[in-house]
N, C-alpha and C positions, 0 to 999 in steps of 0.2 A: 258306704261304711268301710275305716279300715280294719282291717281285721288281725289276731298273731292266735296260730293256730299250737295251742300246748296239746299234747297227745304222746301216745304209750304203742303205737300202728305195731300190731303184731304180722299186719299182710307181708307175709316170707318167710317166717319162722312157721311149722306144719304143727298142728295143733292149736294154733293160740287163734283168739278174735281176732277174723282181718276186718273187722268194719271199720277201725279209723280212717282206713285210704280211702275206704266210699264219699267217708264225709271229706277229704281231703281233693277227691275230685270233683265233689261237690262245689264245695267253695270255689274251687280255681274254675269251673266252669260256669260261674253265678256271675253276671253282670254288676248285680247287686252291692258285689262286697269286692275290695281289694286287699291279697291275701300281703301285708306287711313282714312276715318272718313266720315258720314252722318250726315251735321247740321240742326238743322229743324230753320225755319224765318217763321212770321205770312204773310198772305197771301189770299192763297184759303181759309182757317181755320186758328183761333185762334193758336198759335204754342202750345198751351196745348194738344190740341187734333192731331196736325200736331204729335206731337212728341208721342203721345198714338199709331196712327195710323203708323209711322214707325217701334217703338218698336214691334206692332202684327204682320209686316211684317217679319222683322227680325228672327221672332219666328218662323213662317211660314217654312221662308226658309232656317230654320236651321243656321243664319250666324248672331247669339248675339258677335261672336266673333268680327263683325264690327263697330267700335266705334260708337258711338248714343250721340249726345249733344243737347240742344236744346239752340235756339238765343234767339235772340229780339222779346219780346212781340209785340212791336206798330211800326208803323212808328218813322223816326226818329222824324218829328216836330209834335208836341201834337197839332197844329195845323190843322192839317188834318182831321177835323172833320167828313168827306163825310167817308173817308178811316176806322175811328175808329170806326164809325155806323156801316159799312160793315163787321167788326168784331163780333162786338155785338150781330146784328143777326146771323151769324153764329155760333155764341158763344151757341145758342138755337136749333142748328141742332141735332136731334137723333145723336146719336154714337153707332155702333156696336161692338167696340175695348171698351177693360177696359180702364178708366184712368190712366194714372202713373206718379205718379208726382217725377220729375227726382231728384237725391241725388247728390250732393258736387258738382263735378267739370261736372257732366253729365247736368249740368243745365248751364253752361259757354261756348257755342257754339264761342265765338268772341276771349276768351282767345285760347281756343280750336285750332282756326283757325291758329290766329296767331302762337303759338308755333311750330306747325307743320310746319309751311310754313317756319319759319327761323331757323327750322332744318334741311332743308334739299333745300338751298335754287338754283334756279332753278330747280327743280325738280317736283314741285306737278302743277297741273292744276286743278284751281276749274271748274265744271259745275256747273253753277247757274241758275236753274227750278225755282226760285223763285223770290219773291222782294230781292231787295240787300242790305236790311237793314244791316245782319249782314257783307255783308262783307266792307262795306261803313264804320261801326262802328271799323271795325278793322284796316281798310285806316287808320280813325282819330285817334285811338288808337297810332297803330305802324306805324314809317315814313319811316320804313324799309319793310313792307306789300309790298306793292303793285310790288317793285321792288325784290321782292325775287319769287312772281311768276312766274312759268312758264308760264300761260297765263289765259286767264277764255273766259271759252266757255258759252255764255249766253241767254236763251229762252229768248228773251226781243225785244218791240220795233216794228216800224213798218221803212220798207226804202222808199217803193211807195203805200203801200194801206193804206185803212181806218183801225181804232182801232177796237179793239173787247171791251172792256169795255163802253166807248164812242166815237164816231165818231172819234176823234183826238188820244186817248190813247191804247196802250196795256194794261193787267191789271199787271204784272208785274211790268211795268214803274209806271203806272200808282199808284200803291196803295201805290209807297215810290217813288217821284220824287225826294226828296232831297236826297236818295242814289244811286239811278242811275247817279246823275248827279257830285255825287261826283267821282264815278266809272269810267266816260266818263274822267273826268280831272284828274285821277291817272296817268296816265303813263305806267299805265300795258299792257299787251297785249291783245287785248279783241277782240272778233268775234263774233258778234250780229247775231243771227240765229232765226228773227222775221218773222211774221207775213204772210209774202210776200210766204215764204217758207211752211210756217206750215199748212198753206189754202188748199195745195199741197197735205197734206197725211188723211187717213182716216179709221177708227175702226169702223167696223159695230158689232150690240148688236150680231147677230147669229156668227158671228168669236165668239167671247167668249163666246159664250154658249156650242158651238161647242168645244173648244180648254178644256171646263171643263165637256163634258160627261163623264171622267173618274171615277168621284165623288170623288178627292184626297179635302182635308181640305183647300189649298189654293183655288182652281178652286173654291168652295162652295162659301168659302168668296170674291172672287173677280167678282163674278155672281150678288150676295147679293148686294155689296156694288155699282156696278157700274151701276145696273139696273136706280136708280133714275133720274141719271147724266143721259144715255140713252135718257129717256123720259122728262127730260128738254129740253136738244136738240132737240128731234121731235118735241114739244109741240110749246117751245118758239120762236126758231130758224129756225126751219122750219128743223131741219135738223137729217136726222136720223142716222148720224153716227159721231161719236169724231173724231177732227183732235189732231196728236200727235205732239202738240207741243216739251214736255220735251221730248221724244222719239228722236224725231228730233235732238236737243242740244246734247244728250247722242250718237246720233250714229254719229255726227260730232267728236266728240272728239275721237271716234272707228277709222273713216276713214273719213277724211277730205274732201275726191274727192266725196263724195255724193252732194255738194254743191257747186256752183258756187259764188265765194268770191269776191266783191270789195271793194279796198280801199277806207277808206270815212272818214269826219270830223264828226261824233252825236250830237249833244247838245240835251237837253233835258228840255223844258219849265218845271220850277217849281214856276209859279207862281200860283193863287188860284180859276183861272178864266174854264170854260170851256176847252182848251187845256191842264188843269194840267198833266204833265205824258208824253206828245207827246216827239217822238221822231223824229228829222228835222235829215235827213242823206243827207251829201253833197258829194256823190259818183262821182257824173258827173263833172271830172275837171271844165265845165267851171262855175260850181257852188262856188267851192271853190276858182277861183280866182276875182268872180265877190261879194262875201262875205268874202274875207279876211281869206280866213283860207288854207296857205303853207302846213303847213303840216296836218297829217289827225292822228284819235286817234283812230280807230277800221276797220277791217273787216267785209262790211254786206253781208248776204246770197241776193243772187238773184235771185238765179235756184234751182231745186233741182232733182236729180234722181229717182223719189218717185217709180217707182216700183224696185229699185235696195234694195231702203230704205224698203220699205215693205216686200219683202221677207226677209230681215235680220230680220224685227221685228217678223214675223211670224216663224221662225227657233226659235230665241233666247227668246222670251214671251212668246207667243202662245204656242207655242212646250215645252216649260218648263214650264208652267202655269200645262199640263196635264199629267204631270210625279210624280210619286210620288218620294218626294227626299230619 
């Protein structure tokens, strides 16, 4: 399968989620999937520093040969004031990674997309770890986008639990509702692998500390970087180990059977009130015919095989975190 991996990779900036790089060496270490292009979208971090922190990774793991472009700055409506705050300060987070600020066409993430995808159409499948600004922006751009992909596998959303950013919202959904909801009403083929699933899997700090006693330069930096995020969890959340979201998304797209998939109609509130971002999944036929909606627009996760999922993460991350390349 080819792949183009959109993500928000907060691993370098201290404080913010580093799980996208997990799932980023996920993919490049999966036989399975060939990684096509790595877009960076603002998100967990400002995408200035999203795109610092894939370039270090890149570097890391020896694989600059893999396209790096970086998206959209902001959400798409400048209205989102809550959303651009949460930028702002982030914008203030230590950074471990150099800055770099990308040249000509490495700074064009949406052109980027598009190109590829209607080169080679049917063929590529985005995972998207991230808000979907850029690829919502490439919907609107290209009216040929969305029907030229293969499908999009996407960390997003919730089907029967509560949000993780606020009560109703995932932060994904939540931080661009106006490009999720364009995404929902493309026509693509889309498999929402939220919340319900993700609760499911779990990184405790001693696996990774464990996975980097080798002392190779990656293991160093991904100890460094993801210690802070650790003890957010413990502190804030009560909780002392990371659930892998993007991980999740990344080994659906490997092997689909890790997940238990139903058909369902999404919509997604974008209006400006407490619910901004929610995701309403109408999986239960008698939902959809009691709400008018025949047909359905995505796949959501329902189940998940989580120690099936964990040993592949622990082979393919862990197990390559502490080798030197």
């Amino acid at each position: 399968m080819r792949i183009i991996i959109d993500t928000d990779p907060a691993m370098g900036t201290l404080g913010g989620d580093p799980e996208d790089c997990f799932a980023i060496m996920l993919a490049l270490n999966s036989p399975e999937v060939t990684v096509d292009g790595i877009t960076v979208v603002q998100g967990n971090v400002p995408a200035e520093k999203g795109y610092a922190n894939a370039r270090h990774l890149l570097k890391l793991l020896d694989r600059e040969d893999v396209p790096l472009r970086r998206g959209c700055l902001r959400p798409m409506n400048a209205k989102r004031t809550t959303q651009i705050a949460w930028l702002e300060r982030r914008d203030r987070s230590k950074q471990i990674t150099d800055m770099v600020e990308p040249i000509g066409e490495d700074a064009d993430a949406v052109s980027f997309l598009i190109e590829t995808v209607l080169a080679s159409p049917g063929e590529i499948t985005l995972v998207t770890i991230g808000p979907l600004t850029n690829v919502a922006t490439a919907m609107q751009r290209s009216p040929d986008f969305a029907r030229s992909l293969s499908g999009i596998i996407m960390m997003g959303g919730t089907a029967e639990c509560a949000g993780n950013i606020s009560p109703a919202a995932e932060f994904n959904y939540w931080q661009d509702p106006d490009a999720a909801d364009i995404v929902f009403r493309s026509g693509a083929d889309l498999t929402m692998i939220g919340l319900d699933v993700c609760h499911q899997t779990h990184l405790y700090p001693e696996e990774v500390q464990d996975c980097a006693r080798g002392g190779t330069e990656l293991g160093r930096f991904v100890v460094e970087a993801t210690a802070p995020w650790f003890e957010i969890m413990s502190g804030g959340v009560g909780s002392g180990s990371l659930h892998l979201y993007d991980d999740l998304a990344m080994a659906v797209a490997i092997d689909s059977s890790l997940v238990t998939l139903e058909e369902s109609f999404v919509e997604i509130e974008i209006g400006h009130g407490p619910a901004q971002g929610m995701s309403i999944s109408h999986h239960k036929p008698f939902q959809r015919v009691i709400f008018d909606h025949p047909e359905t627009n995505a796949k959501v996760a329902l189940d998940v095989e989580a120690e099936v999922f964990a040993e592949l993460f622990r082979k393919r991350v862990l197990g390559f975190i502490g080798n030197e390349r």
